[in-house]
N, C-alpha and C positions, 0 to 999 in steps of 0.2 A: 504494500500500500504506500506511493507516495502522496505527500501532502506540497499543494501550492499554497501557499497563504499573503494573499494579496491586502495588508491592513491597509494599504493609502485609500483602498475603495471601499472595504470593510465588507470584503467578501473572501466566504473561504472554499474552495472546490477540494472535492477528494474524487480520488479514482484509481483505477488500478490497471499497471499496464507494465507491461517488461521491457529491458532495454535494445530486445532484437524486435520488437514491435516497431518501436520510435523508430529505428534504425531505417526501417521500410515507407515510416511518411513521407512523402514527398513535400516539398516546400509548399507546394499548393494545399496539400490537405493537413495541412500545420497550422498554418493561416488559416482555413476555415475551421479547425477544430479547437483553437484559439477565441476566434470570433464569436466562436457558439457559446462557449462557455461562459463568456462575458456577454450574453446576451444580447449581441450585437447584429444588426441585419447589415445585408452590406453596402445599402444605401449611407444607416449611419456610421459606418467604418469610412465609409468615402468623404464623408461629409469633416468626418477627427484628419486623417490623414490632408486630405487638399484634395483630392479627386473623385470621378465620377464610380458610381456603382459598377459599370461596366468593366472599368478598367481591374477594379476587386475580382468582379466574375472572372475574368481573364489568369490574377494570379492565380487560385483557385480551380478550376482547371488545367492550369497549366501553358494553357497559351501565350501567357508572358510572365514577365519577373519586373520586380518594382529597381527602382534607381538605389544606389546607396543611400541618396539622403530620405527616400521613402522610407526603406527599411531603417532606416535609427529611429522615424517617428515612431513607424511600428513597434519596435524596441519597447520605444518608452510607453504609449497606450496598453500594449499589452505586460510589461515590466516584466521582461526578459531583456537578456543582454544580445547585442547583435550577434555575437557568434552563436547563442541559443538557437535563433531563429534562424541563420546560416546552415548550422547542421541538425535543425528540427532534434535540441533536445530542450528538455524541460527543467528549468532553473528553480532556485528558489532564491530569497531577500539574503541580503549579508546583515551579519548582526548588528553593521554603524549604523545601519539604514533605522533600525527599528526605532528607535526613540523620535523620529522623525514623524515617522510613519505613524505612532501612536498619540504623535499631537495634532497632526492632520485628522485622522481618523477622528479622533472626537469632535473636531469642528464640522466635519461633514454630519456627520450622527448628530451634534447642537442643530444643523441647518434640516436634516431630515424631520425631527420632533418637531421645530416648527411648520413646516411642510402639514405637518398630521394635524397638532394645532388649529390652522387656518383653513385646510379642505377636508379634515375628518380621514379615520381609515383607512373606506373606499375614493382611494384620490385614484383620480380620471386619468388614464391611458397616457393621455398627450402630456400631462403636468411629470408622469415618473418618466417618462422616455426623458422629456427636458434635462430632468435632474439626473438620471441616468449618465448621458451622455456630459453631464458642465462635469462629474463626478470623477469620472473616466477623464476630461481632459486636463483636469486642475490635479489627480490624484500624484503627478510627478511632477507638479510646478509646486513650489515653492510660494508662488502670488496665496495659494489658499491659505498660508500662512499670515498673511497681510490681510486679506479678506477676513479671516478671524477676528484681529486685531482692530481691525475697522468697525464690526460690528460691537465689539468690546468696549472701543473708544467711544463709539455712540451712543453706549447704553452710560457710560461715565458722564459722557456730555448730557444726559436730558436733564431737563427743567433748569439749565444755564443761559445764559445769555450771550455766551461766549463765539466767536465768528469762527466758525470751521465747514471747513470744505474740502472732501476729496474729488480729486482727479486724473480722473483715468475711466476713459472712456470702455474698453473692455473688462474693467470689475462690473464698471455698471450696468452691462449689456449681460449679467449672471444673474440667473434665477436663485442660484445656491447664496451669493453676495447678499442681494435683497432679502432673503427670507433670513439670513444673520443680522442685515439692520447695516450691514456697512455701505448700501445705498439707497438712494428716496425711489429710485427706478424700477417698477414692477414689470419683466419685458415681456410677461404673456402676452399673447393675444386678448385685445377687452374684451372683456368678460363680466357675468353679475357672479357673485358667489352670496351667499346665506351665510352669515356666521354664526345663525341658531341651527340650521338643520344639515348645513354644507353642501346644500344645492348649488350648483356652478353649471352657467351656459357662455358655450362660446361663441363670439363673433368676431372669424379673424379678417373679415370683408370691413370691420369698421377700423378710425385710426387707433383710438384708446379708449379704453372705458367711460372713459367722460363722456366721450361722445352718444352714449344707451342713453335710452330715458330712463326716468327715475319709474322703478317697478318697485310692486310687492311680493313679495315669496310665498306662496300656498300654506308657509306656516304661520302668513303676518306678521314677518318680517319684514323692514329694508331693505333688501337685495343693496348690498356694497357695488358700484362700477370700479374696475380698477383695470390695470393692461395698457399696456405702451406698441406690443408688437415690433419689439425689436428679436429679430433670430437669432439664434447660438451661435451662429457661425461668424455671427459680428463679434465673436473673442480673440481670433484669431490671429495674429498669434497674441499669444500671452506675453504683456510688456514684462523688464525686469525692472523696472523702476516707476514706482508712483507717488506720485506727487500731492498732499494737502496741504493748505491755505487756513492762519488758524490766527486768530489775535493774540493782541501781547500777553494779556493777561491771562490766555489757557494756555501759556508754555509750558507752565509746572507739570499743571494738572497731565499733557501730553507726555509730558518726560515723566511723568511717576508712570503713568499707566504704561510706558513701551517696558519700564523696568521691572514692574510687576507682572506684565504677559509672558515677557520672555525671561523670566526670570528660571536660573537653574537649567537652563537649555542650551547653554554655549553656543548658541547658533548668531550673538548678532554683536555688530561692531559698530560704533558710530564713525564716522570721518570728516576732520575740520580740513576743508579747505582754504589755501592760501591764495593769496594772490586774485581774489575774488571781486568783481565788478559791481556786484550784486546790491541792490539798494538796499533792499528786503534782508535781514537777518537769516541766515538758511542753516539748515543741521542737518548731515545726511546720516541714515542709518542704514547697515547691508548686514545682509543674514548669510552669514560664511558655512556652510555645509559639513558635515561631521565626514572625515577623510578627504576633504580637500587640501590643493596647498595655500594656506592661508598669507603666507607673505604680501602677496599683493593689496591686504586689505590692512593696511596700518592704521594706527590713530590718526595718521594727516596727509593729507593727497597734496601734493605740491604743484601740480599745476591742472587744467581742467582738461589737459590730454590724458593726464594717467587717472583720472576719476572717470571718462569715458571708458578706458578700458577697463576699469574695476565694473562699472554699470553693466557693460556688455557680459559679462563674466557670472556677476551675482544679482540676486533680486534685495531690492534697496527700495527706500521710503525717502522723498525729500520733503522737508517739513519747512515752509518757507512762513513768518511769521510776523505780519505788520499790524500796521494800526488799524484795522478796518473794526467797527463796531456793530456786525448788522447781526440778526436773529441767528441765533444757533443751530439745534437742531430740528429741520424743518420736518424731518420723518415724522413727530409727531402729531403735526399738525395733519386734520382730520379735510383732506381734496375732495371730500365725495360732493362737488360742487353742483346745485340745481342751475338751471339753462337761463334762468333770471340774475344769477351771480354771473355768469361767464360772461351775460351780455353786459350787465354793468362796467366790469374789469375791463372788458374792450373799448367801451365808449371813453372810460377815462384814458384807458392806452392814449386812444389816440388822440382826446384831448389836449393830453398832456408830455405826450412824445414820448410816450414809453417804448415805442418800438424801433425810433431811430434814434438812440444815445450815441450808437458809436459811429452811424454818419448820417447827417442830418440834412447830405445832398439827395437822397432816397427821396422819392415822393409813391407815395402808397394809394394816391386816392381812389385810382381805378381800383384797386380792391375796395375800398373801405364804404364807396359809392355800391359795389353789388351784395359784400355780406353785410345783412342788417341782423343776422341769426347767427351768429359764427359758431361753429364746432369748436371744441377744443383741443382739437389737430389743425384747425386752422390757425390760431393762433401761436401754434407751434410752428409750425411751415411760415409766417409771414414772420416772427420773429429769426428763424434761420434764414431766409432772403435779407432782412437788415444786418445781421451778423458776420452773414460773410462778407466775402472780395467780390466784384463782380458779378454776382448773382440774381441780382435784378437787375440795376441799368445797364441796358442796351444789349440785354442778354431774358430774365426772365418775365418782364414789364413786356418787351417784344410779344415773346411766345402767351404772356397771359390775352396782352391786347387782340393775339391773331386767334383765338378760340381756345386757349387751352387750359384746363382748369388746373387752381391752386395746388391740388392733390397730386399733379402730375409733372410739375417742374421740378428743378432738385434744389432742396433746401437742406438736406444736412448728410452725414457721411452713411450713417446705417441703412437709410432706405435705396441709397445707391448700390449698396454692396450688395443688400437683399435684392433689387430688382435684378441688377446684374449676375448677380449667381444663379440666378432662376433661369435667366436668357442663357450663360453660357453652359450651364448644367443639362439642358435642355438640346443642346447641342452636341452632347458627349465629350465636351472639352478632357482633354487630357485632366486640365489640374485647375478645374472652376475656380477652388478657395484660394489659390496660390496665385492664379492670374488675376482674381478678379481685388483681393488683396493687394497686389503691385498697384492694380489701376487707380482706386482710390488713394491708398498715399500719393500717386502721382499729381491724383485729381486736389485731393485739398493742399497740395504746395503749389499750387498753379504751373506744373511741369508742362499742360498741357497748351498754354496759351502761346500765342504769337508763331502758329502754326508747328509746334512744336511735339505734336503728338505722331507717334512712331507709324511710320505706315503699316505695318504687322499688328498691329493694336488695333487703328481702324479699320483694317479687312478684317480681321477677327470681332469686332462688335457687330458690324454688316452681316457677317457671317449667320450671327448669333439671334438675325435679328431687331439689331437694336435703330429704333428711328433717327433716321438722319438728323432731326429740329436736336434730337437729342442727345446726339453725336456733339450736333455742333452750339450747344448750350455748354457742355463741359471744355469744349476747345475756351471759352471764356472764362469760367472761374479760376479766382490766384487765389481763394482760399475758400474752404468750404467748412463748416461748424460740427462737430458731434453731436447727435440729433438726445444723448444723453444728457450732454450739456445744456442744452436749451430746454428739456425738460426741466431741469432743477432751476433753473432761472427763472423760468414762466410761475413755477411751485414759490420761489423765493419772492419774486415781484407781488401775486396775487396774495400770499400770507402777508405779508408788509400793508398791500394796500388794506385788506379786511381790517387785520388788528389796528391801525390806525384810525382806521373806520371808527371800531369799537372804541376807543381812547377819546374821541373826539366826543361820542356819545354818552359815555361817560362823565367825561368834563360838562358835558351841556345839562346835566341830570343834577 
């Protein structure tokens, strides 16, 4: 009888098999006897790895073999070592590994209870595959580790008043993340859920929960709306460095809590760097791995080329820490907003110029003249058209004026990725997540402007597809927003306007 025991997923398989069996798998039915195990179809194998299902079919039969740098992802999804899956034998953890393993482990297990918590027992198909698969892709990253900690620091932070913000746009595109509290981003698809009976219906044709009417639940409950609709594949890759934004006065509080997390776990270093430009106070901290070689990670980086390559290397937290004073933690604050509040909040928006702070040569009116009812993905969408580069004048103001709706221009990074992986996935592209992953970074540093986009890139969206108006919208943006981001902005702006609201009401009583 050997035993596999995979703690980073907090799954354990047993089975019995001899070493001239192994011997006779072929690399194909290795891989798929792998994938089984792990519950894995091989649509979502294709989806962890960067490529299409087909291309999986392929290894698996045997008609092809993956690239090396395929097989390391492999490696790591499945956590075996490359020569494992090289000569189809079966590994098991080394002993540094396990102390890791068993603090990871409890965070996903914290994240699962809440899971149970808020949908009840019978949780619905599509909610465990999610967590399934963010489970499997974080169980070798190190960021779940940060993600912990973030939901830790959250729960430290409530009922302060103290200014923190994380950033990083792939924690927040985690279902596993959110249900820890280390972000205000719910990425299902909208949805009502019941939190007397844990009735839950989806609607992934709408933008976000907000956007349902307000229902009652057959038990005479509220039905909660909640759901953003951002896809798992917007994690991809997993950054090694994240960044929160925290005021002067919660530095303590931050620096107690990173030393009481990791406390007793040798895993973390902080690093003063020198020679810094930086206006802002910054402290960087990196989680140094049990049997790595640690030299690289000293108490002081001396210039911001050798802190790049320690970033590149390990996963690190920068904590950058000014005077800003705005509301805290806005997680708590209760969005299940009625369609009479949404409308209010936009009227003053635009009032009051809330949606062109950062350029105030935007003119919005052609919107603001047709929605008199706005969704609240519209309001997300029209606040990502003022936030970026380019992305309204003489780019999405055009295409809106020439017929084409709000919901169909591009305003921020995740709905591009999603629409594009759909298109090029759709087409058997070799390596959808991987291509279509390149294109958006390209897309939000404006790589693609002043006729700069690869011709191999544009015959492969044509390919795929993708309409020319919208080809040539992204030939224009030099910088595009993460649709995360704006999420928590629009959350941060409307809590600010309400509670002021209240304060005013107050004073007048």
């Amino acid at each position: 009888m050997n035993k596999l025991k995979r703690d980073g997923i907090d799954v354990q398989y047993q089975y019995q098999v001899t070493e001239d069996i192994m011997r006779d798998y072929s690399f194909g039915n290795y891989i798929s006897t792998l994938r089984e195990r792990m519950g894995l179809s091989q649509y979502q194998l294709g989806v962890l790895v960067g490529v299409s299902d087909k291309a999986v079919s392929k290894w698996e039969n045997g008609a092809s073999k993956p690239r090396i740098n395929t097989i390391k992802k492999l490696s790591r999804i499945f956590d075996v070592s490359v020569d494992e899956l090289l000569t189809c034998e079966y590994g098991t953890f080394t002993g540094e590994r396990k102390d890791l393993f068993t603090m990871k482990k409890d965070i996903v297990k914290l994240a699962e209870n809440k899971m149970r918590e808020l949908y009840g027992d019978k949780i619905p198909l599509f909610i465990l595959n999610r967590f399934k698969m963010e489970k499997i892709i974080l169980a070798e990253s190190d960021e779940l580790l940060w993600i912990g900690f973030f939901g830790f620091l959250q729960e430290k932070m409530k009922d302060k008043d103290y200014y923190f913000e994380i950033r990083d746009s792939q924690i927040q595109a985690s279902l596993l993340a959110w249900l820890l509290g280390a972000t205000e981003v719910n990425p299902l698809p909208a949805h009502y859920y019941c939190p007397h009976c844990k009735k839950i219906e989806f609607f992934p044709d709408k933008g976000c929960g907000l956007d349902l009417l307000e229902k009652m639940c057959k038990c005479g409950t509220k039905f909660k709306r909640d759901g953003f609709g951002i896809d798992v594949m917007n994690m991809y890759p997993l950054s090694k460095w994240n960044e929160i934004h925290i005021s002067k006065k919660a530095e303590k509080l931050v620096t107690d809590c990173i030393e009481e997390y990791f406390a007793g776990t040798g895993v973390l270093q902080k690093l003063l760097v020198e020679n810094s430009d930086d206006k802002d106070e910054i402290s960087r901290f990196v989680i140094v791995l049990y049997g790595m070689n640690n030299k690289s990670a000293t108490n002081r980086v001396h210039d911001w080329r050798e802190l790049c390559q320690i970033m590149s290397e390990h996963s690190g937290i920068t904590i950058v820490t000014n005077e800003r004073e705005d509301i805290g933690n806005i997680r708590e604050a209760d969005m299940d907003l009625a369609q009479e509040q949404i409308n209010e909040y936009y009227q003053f928006a635009i009032d009051n110029d809330e949606f062109v702070s950062f350029n105030s040569k935007i003119n919005l009116d052609c919107i603001y003249q047709n929605i008199r009812k706005p969704k609240y993905s519209d309001l997300i969408d029209i606040l990502g058209l003022t936030k970026g580069t380019d992305t309204w004048n003489d780019n999405g103001e055009v295409l809106y004026k020439s017929g084409k709706k709000l919901d169909e221009l591009i305003t921020n990074r995740e709905d591009v990725y999603s629409y594009l992986y759909r298109k090029l996935n759709a087409k058997c592209c070799d390596n959808p997540s991987g291509q279509v992953y390149e294109i958006k970074e390209n897309l939000r540093k404006g790589k693609y402007t002043s006729g700069r986009m690869p011709k191999e890139i544009e015959e492969l969206l044509v390919e795929a597809d993708v309409p020319e108006w919208y080809i040539d919208s992204m030939k224009k943006i030099r910088y595009l927003f993460p649709k995360t981001n704006l999420i928590m902005q629009l959350k941060k702006k409307m809590i600010m306007y309400f509670n002021n609201k209240d304060k005013q009401i107050q004073k007048s009583k």
